[in-house]
C-alpha positions in Angstrom: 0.0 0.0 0.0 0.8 3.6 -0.3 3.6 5.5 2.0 2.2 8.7 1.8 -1.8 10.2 1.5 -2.5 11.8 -1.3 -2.4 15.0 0.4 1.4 14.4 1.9 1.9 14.0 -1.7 0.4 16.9 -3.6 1.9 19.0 -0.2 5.6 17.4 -1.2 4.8 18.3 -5.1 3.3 22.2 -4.2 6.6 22.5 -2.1 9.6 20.6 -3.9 7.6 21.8 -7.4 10.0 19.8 -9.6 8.5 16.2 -10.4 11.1 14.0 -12.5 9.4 11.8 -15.0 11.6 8.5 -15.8 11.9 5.3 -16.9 14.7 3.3 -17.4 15.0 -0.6 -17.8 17.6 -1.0 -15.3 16.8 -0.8 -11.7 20.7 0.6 -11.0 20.4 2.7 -13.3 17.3 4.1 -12.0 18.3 4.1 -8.6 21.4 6.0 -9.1 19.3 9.2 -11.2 16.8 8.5 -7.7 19.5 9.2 -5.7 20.6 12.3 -7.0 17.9 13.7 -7.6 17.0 12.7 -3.8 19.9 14.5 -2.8 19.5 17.5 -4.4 16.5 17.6 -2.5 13.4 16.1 -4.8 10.5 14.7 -2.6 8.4 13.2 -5.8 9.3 10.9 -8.0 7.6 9.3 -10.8 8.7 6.8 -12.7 6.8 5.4 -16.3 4.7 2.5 -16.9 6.8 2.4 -20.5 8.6 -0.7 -20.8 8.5 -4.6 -20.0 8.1 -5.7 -16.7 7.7 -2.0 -15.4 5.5 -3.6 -12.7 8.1 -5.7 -11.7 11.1 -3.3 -11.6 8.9 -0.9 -10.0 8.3 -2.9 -7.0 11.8 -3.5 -6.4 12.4 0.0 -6.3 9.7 0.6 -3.8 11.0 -1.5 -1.4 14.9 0.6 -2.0 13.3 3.8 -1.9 11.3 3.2 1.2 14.8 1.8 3.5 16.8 4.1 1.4 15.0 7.3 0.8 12.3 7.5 3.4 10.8 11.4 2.3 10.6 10.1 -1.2 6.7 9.8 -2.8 7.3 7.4 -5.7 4.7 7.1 -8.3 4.0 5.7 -11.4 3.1 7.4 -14.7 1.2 6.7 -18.4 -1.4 4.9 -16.7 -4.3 4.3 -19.0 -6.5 2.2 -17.6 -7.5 0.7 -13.8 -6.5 -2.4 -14.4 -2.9 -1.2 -15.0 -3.3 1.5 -11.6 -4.2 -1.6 -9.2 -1.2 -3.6 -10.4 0.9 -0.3 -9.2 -1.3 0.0 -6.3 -0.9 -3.3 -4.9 2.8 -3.0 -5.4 3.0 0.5 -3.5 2.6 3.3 -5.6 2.1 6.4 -3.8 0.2 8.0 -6.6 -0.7 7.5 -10.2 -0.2 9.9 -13.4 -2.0 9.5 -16.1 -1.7 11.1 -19.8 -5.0 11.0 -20.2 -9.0 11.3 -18.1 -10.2 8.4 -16.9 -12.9 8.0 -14.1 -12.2 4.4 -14.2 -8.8 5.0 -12.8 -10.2 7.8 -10.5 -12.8 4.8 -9.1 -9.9 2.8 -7.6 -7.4 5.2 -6.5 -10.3 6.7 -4.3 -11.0 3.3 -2.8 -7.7 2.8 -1.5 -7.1 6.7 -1.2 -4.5 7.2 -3.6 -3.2 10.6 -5.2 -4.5 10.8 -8.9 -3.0 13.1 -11.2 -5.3 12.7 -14.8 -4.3 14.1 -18.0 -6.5 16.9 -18.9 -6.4 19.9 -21.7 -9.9 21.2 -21.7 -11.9 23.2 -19.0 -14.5 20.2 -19.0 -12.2 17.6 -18.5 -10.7 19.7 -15.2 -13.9 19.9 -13.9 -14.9 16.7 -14.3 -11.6 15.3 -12.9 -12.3 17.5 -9.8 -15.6 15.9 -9.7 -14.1 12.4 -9.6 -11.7 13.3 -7.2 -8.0 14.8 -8.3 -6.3 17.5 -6.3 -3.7 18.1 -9.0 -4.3 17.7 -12.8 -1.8 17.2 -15.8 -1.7 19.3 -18.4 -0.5 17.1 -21.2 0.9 17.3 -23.5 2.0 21.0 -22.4 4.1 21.7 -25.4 1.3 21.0 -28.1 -0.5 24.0 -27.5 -0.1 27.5 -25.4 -0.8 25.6 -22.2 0.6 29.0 -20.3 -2.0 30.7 -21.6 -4.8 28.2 -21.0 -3.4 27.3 -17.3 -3.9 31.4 -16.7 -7.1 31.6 -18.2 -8.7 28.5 -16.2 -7.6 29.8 -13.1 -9.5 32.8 -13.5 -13.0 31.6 -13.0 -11.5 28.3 -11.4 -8.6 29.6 -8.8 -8.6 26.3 -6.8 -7.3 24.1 -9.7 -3.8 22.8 -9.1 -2.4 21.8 -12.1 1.0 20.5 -13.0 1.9 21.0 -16.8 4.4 18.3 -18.5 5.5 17.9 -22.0 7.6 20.7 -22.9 8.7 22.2 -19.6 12.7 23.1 -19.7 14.7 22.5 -16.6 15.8 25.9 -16.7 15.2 28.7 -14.3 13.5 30.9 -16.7 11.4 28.9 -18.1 10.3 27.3 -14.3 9.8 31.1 -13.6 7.8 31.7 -16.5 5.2 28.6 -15.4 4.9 29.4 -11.9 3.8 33.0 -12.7 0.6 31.9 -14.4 0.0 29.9 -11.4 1.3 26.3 -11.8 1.5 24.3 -8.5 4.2 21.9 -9.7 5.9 20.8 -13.3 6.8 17.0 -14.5 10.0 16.9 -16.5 11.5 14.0 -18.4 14.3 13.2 -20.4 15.1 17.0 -20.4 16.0 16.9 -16.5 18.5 14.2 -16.8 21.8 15.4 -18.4 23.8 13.3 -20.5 27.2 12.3 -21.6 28.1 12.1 -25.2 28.1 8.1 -24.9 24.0 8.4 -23.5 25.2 7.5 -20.0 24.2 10.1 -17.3 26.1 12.7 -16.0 25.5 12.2 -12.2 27.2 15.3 -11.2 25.9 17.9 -13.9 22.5 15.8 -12.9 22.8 16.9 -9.2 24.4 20.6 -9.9 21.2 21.4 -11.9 18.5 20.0 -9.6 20.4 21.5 -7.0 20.2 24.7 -8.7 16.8 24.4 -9.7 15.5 23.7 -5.8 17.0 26.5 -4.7 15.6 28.9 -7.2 11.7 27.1 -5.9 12.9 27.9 -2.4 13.8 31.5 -3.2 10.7 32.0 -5.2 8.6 30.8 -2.7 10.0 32.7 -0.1 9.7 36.0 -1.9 5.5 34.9 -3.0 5.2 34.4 1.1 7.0 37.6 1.5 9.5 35.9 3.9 13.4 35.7 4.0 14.4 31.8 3.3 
């Protein structure tokens, strides 16, 4: 079952605002980005139903992250149907992220009171994902139409939507900058967040320099949207 309630997780996602997205085939492999990105201080973590025996590799590193890194809310993502969410579920998934809206999902992560973060890109489909239950929902794919624009005009007539764009998000300060202005309550990054050698290994040090960097930006941004000194 789940570490962490769904509203310890959306609180560690609305904090920490930076929400890897990965997948990787090896469970080192994976475990080594975790831990960097775990030391540059990243409390969520999701990792993508994209390859064989996901389910399987994702339970092992539930079991590492949960000895190893006990502040760390792992979830999975590109969950399409329930079927697929209970399989995560049962092996300890602390929420589920979905690239699309699907009340069937929202129907069992509300049973066992799991976060649900569902793909959404119109005003409907945000409402009727509140309706069903999400605290947060994905805009996806960000990059495929002027989600910045959308996200600010939503929250107009809607200002309690919490909404976490992904798909074209930068791992840049400027461009972090430019989506909390319109409002954003946290971003999902993939491949872009993880840098890279020329061979296609990872660069665990450039890796940890810029989440380092980016976390401390969040920190000072939040500090000066509370009006405090961090």
């Amino acid at each position: 079952m789940a570490k962490f309630s769904r509203i310890d997780v959306v609180s560690k996602m609305k904090t920490t605002v930076i929400v890897p997205v990965f997948y990787n085939g090896d469970i080192e492999t994976t475990l080594t980005i975790i831990d960097t990105a775990y030391k540059a201080g990243i409390r969520v973590f999701e990792f993508t139903n994209r390859g064989e025996q996901a389910d399987q590799i994702f339970s092992q590193l539930v079991k590492v992250v949960r000895k190893n890194y006990p502040e760390l809310a792992l979830g999975i993502g590109s969950i399409v149907d329930e079927i697929t969410a209970g399989i995560f579920i049962q092996n300890g998934a602390d929420f589920i992220v979905s690239p699309l809206f699907n009340p069937a999902i929202a129907k069992i992560c509300n049973r066992r009171k799991i976060a649900w973060f569902p793909g959404c890109t119109t005003v409907s489909e945000i409402s009727n994902a509140h309706e069903c239950g999400a605290e947060v929902v994905k805009i996806f794919p960000a990059n495929s139409f002027d989600a910045k624009s959308f996200i600010k005009g939503v929250k107009a007539p809607m200002p309690w939507t919490e909404v976490m764009p992904t798909g074209g998000v930068s791992p840049t300060v400027e461009n972090i900058k430019s989506w909390l202005d319109v409002g954003v309550s946290c971003v999902g990054i993939g491949d872009k967040l993880i840098v890279k050698n020329d061979d296609s290994t990872y660069d665990l040090e450039a890796t940890y320099v810029r989440l380092k960097s980016l976390m401390e930006f969040v920190s000072d941004y939040r500090g000066m949207t509370l009006g405090i000194t961090v």
